[in-house]
N, C-alpha and C positions, 0 to 999 in steps of 0.2 A: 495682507500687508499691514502693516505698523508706520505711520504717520506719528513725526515727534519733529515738532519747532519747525511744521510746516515742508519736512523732508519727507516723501515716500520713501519707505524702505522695503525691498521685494525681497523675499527668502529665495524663493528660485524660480528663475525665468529662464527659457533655452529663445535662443532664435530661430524659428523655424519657417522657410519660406521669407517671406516679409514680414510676419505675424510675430509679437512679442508671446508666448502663452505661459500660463502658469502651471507647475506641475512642481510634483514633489524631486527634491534634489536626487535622492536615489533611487527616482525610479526610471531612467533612461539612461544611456551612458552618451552623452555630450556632453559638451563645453560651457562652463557656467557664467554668467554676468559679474561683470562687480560696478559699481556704482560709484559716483560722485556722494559726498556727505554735507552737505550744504545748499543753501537755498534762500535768492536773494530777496532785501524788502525793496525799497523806494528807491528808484533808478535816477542819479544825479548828474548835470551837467559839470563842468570841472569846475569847483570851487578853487579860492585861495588856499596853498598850501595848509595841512595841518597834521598835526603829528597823530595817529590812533592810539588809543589809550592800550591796545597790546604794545605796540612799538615801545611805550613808554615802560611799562609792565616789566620788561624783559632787559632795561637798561641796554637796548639796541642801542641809542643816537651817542649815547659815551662809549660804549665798545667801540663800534662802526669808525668814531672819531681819532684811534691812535691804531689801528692796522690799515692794509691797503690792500683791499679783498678783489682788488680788479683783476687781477689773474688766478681766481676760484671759476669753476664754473660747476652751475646747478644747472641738470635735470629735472625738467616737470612734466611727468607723465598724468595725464589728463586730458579737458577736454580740448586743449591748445592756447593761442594767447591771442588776444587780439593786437595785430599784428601793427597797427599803425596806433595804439595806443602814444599820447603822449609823456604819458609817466614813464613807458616800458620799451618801445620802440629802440629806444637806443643801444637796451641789455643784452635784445637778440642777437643770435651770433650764430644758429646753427638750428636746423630743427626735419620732421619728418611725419606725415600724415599719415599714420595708419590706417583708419577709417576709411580714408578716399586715396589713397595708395600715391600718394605726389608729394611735393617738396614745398606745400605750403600750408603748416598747421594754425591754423587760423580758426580763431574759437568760435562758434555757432549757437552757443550754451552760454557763455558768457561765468563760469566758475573756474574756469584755468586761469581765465584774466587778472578772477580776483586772488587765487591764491599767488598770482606772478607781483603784483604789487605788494602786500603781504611780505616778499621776500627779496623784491628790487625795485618797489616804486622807488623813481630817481629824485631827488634835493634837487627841486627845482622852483619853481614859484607858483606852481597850480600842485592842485591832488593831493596826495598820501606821501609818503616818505617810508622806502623800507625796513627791515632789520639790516641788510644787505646792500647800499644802493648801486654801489658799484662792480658788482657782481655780475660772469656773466651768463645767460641764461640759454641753456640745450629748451627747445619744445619739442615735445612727441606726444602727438594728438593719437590717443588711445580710446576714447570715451568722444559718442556720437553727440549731437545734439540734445538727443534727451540726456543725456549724464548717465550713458551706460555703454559697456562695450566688454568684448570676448577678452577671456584669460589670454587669449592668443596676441591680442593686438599690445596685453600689457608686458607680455613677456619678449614682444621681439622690440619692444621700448626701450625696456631694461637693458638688454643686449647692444639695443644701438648707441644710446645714451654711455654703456661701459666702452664702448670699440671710438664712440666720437666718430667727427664726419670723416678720419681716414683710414674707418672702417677695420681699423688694429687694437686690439688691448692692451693695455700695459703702455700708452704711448700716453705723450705731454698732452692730447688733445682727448683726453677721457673724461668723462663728467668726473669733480670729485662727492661731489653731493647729487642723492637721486628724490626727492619726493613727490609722492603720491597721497593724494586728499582721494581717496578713494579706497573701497574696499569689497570683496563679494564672500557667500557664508561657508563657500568648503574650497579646497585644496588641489590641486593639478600636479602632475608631474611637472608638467613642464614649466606653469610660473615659478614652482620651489628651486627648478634649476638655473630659472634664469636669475631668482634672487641670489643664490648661493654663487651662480656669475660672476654679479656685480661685487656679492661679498668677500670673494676671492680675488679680487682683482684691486682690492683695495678701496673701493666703494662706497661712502657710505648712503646709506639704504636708510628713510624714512617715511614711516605711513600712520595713515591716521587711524585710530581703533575700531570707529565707528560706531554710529549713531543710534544704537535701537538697546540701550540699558542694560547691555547684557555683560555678563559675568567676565568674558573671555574675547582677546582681540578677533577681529576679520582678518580675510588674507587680504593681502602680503603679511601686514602686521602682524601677526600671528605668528610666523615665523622666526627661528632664532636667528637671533645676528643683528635684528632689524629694531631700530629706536621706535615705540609703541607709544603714540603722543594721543593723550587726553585731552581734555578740554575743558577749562574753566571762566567765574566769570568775573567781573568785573570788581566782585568782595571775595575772591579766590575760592569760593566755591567750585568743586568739581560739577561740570553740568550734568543736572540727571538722564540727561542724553549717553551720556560718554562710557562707550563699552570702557569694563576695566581690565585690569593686566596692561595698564601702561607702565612704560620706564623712564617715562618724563611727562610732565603737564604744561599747558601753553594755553595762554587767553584763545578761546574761542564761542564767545558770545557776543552777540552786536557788533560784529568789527567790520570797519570801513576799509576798503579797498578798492580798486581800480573794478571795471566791470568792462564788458563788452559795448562797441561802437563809442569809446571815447568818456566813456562815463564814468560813473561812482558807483555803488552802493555798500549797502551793511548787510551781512550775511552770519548766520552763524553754524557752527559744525565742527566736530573733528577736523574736518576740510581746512577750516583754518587757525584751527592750532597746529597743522603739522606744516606749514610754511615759514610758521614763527621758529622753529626748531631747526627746520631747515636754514634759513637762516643763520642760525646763532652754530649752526655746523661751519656753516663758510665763513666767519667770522674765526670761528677757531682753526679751522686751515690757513685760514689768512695770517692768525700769529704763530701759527704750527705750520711750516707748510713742511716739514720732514719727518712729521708725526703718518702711520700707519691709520687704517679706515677704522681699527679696532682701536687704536689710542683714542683717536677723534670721539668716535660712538664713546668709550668711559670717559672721556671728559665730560662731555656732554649732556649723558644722563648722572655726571656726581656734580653738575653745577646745580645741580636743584636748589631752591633755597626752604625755607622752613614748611611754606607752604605746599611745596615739589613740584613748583613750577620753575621753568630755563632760564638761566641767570647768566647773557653775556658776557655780562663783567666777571663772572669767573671763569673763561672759558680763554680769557686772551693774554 
């Protein structure tokens, strides 16, 4: 395994029994991992509002401020959200726990929380502020505690997240944004179907490329259709973390956001550059809401600006 900016990264792990074990990808025929891409530092009580210098980056608080993105809604497939957060509490609107099979996805890991802030921390007078804040948010807990979980749980995410809580596609109650801060190193029939799902259904679909310096995205990413978000830093440096073959780039180094049991912290990864894109997706639904999943996605990846990082402000 490959440790970069304090994230493990596992090439292949099956679950077997209760036992995580290590083995080579093609030599068993089961069901592969895919992983959370970030990892958080110093765990904070809720400070006084402040804006993160991605939010700023991406001229989210001037988009944000002439559309009205409250009838968008974003899917976050991951480790869940903390549920009674006070930045995020309010976004909730619908969700589903795949890990523990119930109807309450409630984060344990505490990296779903941050990428939900990241893309709906609420304008309010404590915490973060999102690219999105008035957006509103599907959770589907796919990824366990430790920041890992079956193609299986990501794929019937996908599917729920397209159908919405009444369980139909193609209806008003569909996610129109789905992302995923998460990624694992080969391919399934069944997540490619469920992505091509959501992509046919008008969906848009983003994920992060993932973290271990490699040439070529992770799955879902990986796939066509799907906006392939990088990650940079703070002097728009691409981080030497960030697998390439993205179609858009987004701050993620040191960025603050919302964290599990009510807190704060700084976290860096793919993981959250792809909620910042996420983001600036529902932003441009919000000024487009008659635009197509395929309009949205080329908007979105040609707002790039010089440096090819997502540029709200040309998106609405």
């Amino acid at each position: 395994m490959k440790q970069v900016l304090g994230l493990v990264l596992i090439a292949a792990f099956i679950l077997s029994g209760t036992a995580f074990i290590s083995v080579a990808a093609s030599a068993v025929d089961v069901e592969p991992l895919a992983y959370i891409m970030g990892k958080p530092g110093t765990v904070t009580p809720p400070p006084a509002e402040t804006i993160p210098w991605g939010i700023t980056r991406v001229n989210a608080i001037q988009a944000a401020s002439v559309v009205d993105e409250s009838s968008v809604i974003v899917a976050i497939v991951d480790t869940g959200m903390d549920m009674d957060h006070p930045d995020l509490a309010a976004r909730y609107v619908w969700g589903y726990d795949y890990v523990n099979n119930d109807n309450n996805p409630d984060d344990d890991n505490g990296h779903g929380t941050h990428c939900a802030g990241i893309i709906a921390g609420i304008d309010n007078d404590i915490g973060v502020i999102g690219v999105a804040p008035e957006v509103d948010l599907y959770i589907l807990k796919a990824l366990n505690k430790r920041g890992s979980g079956t193609y299986t749980a990501i794929a019937n995410s996908i599917i729920a997240a397209t159908k919405g809580p009444d369980g139909v596609p193609g209806t008003s109650d569909d996610a129109d944004v789905i992302s995923m801060s998460l990624g694992g190193p080969t391919t399934t029939v069944e997540l490619e179907n469920a992505v091509n799902y959501a992509l046919n259904y008008g969906v848009v679909v983003v994920a992060a490329t993932g973290n271990d310096g490699a040439a070529t995205p992770s799955y879902p990413a990986a796939y066509p259709g799907v906006i392939k978000v990088g990650a940079t830093d703070i002097y728009d440096n691409i981080a030497s973390f960030s697998n390439r073959g993205e179609t858009i780039l987004a701050p993620g180094v040191n960025i603050y956001s919302t964290y599990k049991g009510g807190t704060y912290t700084t976290m860096s990864g793919t993981s959250m550059a792809t909620p910042h894109v996420a983001g600036v997706c529902a932003l441009a639904k919000a000024a487009h809401p008659n635009y197509t999943g395929v309009q949205i996605r080329i908007l979105v990846e040609g707002s790039a600006d010089s440096a090819g990082i997502v540029n709200a402000l040309a998106v609405i």
